[in-house]
ZAFIZA-250380 format. One line per field, with one value per residue (C-alpha): x, y, z; residue number from 1; residue in one letter; chain. Coordinates in nm, 3 decimals, m for minus. Each point is the difference from the previous one (the first is absolute). Example, Ala and Ser with C-alpha at 12.3 -4.5 7.8 and 13.67 -1.06 7.14 Angstrom:
X: 1.230_0.137 $
Y: m0.450_0.344 $
Z: 0.780_m0.066 $
pos: 1_2 $
code: A_S $
unit: A_A $
END
This chain:
X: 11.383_m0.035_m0.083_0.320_0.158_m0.211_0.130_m0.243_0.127_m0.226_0.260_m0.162_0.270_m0.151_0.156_m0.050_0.004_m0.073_0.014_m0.069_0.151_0.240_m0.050_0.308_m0.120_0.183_m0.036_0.032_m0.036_m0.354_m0.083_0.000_0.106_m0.075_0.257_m0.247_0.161_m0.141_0.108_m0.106_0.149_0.055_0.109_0.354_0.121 $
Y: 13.286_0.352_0.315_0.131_m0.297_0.083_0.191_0.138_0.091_0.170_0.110_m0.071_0.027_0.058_m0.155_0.007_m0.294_m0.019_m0.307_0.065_m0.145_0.135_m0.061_m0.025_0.000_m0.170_0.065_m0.335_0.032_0.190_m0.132_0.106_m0.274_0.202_m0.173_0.067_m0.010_m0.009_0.263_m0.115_0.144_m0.125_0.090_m0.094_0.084 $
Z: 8.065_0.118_m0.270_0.082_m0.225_m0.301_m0.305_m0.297_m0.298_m0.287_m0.283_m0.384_m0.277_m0.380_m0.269_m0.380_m0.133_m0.406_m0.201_m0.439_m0.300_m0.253_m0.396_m0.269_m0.364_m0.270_m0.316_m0.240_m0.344_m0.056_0.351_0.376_0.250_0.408_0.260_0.317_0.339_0.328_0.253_0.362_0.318_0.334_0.311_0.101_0.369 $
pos: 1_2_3_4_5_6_7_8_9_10_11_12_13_14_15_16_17_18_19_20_21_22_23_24_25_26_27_28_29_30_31_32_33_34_35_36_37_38_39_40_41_42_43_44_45 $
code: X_X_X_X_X_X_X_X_X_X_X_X_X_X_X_X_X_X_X_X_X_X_X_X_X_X_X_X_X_X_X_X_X_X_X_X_X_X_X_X_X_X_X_X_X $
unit: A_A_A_A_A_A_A_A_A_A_A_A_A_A_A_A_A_A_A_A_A_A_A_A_A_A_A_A_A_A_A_A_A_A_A_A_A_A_A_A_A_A_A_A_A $
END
């Protein structure tokens, strides 16, 4: 194989990728009930 075949490539892409949770109270009776839900992201092409 002779250099003239060879390709580099140096491109970096950033990307933000956040993951959290998200919290519903409830109020029952005199009581709080917290619904807790995971947020998690991905990466989808």
């Amino acid at each position: 194989m002779t250099r003239r075949y060879i390709q580099v490539d140096r491109i970096t892409d950033w990307l933000e990728v956040s993951t959290g949770f998200a919290v519903r109270p409830r109020t029952i009776g005199n009581q709080v009930e917290l619904e807790v839900t995971p947020r998690i992201a991905s990466l989808n092409s």
